[in-house]
C-alpha positions as CSV (number, residue, x, y, z in Angstrom):
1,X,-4.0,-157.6,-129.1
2,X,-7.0,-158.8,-131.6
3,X,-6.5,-162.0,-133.1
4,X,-7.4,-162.3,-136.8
5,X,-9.7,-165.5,-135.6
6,X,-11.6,-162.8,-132.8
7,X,-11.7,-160.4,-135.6
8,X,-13.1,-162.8,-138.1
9,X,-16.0,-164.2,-135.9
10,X,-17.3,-160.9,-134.9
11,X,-17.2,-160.0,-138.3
12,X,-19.3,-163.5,-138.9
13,X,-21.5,-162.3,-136.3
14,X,-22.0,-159.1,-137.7
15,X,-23.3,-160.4,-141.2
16,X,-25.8,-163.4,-139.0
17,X,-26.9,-160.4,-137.6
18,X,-27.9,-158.3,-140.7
19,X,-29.9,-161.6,-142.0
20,X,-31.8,-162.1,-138.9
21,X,-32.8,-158.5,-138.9
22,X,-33.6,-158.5,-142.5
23,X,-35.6,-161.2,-142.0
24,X,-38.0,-160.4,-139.0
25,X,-37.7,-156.4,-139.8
26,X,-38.9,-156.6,-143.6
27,X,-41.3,-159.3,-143.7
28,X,-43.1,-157.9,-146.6
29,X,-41.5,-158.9,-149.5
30,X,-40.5,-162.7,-150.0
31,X,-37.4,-162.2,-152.4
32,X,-36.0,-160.2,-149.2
33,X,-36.8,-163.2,-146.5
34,X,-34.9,-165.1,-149.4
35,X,-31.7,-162.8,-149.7
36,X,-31.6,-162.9,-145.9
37,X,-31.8,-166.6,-145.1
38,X,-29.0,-167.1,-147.8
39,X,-27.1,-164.2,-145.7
40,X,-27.4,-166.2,-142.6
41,X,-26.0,-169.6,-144.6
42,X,-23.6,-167.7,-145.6
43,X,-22.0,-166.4,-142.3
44,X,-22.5,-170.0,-141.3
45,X,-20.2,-171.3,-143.9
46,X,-17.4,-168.7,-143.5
47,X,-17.7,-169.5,-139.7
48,X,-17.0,-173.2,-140.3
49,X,-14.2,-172.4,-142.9
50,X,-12.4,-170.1,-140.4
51,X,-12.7,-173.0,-137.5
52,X,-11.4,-175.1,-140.3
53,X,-8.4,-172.9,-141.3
54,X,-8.0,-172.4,-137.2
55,X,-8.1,-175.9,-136.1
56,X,-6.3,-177.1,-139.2
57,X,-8.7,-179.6,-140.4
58,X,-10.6,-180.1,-143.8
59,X,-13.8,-180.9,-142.1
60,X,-14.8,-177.8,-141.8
61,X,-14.0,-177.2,-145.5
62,X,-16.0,-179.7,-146.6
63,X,-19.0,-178.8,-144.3
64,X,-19.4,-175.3,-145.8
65,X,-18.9,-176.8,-149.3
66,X,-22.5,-179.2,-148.3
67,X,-24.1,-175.7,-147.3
68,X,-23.4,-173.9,-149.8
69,X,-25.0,-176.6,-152.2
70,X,-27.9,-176.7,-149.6
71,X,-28.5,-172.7,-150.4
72,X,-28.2,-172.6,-153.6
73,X,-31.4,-175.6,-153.9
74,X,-32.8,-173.6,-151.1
75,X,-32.5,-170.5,-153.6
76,X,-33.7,-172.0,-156.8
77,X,-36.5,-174.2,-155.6
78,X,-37.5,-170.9,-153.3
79,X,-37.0,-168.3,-156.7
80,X,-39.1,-170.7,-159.0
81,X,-42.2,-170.9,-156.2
82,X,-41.8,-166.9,-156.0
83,X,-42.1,-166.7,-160.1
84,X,-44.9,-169.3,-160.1
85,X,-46.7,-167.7,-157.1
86,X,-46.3,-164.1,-159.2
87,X,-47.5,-165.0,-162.6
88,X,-50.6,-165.8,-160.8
89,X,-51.5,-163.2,-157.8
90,X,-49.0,-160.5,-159.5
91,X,-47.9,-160.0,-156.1
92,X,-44.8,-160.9,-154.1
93,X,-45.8,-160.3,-150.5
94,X,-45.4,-162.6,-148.0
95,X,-49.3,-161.8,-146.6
96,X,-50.5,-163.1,-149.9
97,X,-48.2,-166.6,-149.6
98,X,-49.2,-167.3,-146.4
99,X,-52.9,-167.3,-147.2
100,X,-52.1,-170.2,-149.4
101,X,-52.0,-172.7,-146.3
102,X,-54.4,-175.7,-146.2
C-alpha cells in the first residue's frame, strides 16, 4: 500500500519537475524562467514541510518559512529588473538580457 509520505514526494517531484522543464524548454521569455524558479522553491519548501510533519520536528517548518522569504526577494528584486530592463529595450527576452553582460 502507498503511504501518504510516498505519495507526497512523488507529487513534490512532479511539480520540481515542471519548473526545471519550464525553465531549460522556454528560455525565451524571462517572466517564465521567473515563474519557474519560484516553482522549483516551491516544491522545495513543501518537501521540507512534509519531512517536518513526517519526522515530527519544527525545523523543517521553519526552513521552508526562510525560503519562502528567500523567493519572494528573489521575485521582487527579479520583477523590478524585468520592468526596468522593459521600459528601456521594450522587450522581455532573455537573448536581449544576456547581451547586457560586461
Amino acid at each position: 500500500m502507498i503511504n501518504f509520505f510516498d505519495s507526497m514526494f512523488g507529487f513534490i517531484f512532479l511539480i520540481f519537475s515542471i519548473g526545471i522543464f519550464g525553465l531549460f524548454a522556454t528560455r525565451k521569455n524571462m517572466i517564465v524562467v521567473l515563474m519557474s524558479i519560484e516553482i522549483m522553491l516551491l516544491a522545495a519548501t513543501i518537501s521540507f514541510i512534509i519531512g517536518s510533519f513526517y519526522l515530527d520536528d519544527v525545523v523543517g517548518q521553519v526552513f521552508a518559512l526562510m525560503i519562502l522569504t528567500v523567493a519572494a526577494g528573489e521575485s521582487a528584486v527579479g520583477l523590478a529588473l524585468i520592468v526596468v530592463h522593459y521600459r528601456h529595450k521594450a522587450i522581455i527576452s532573455v537573448d536581449s538580457i544576456s547581451a547586457l553582460k560586461g
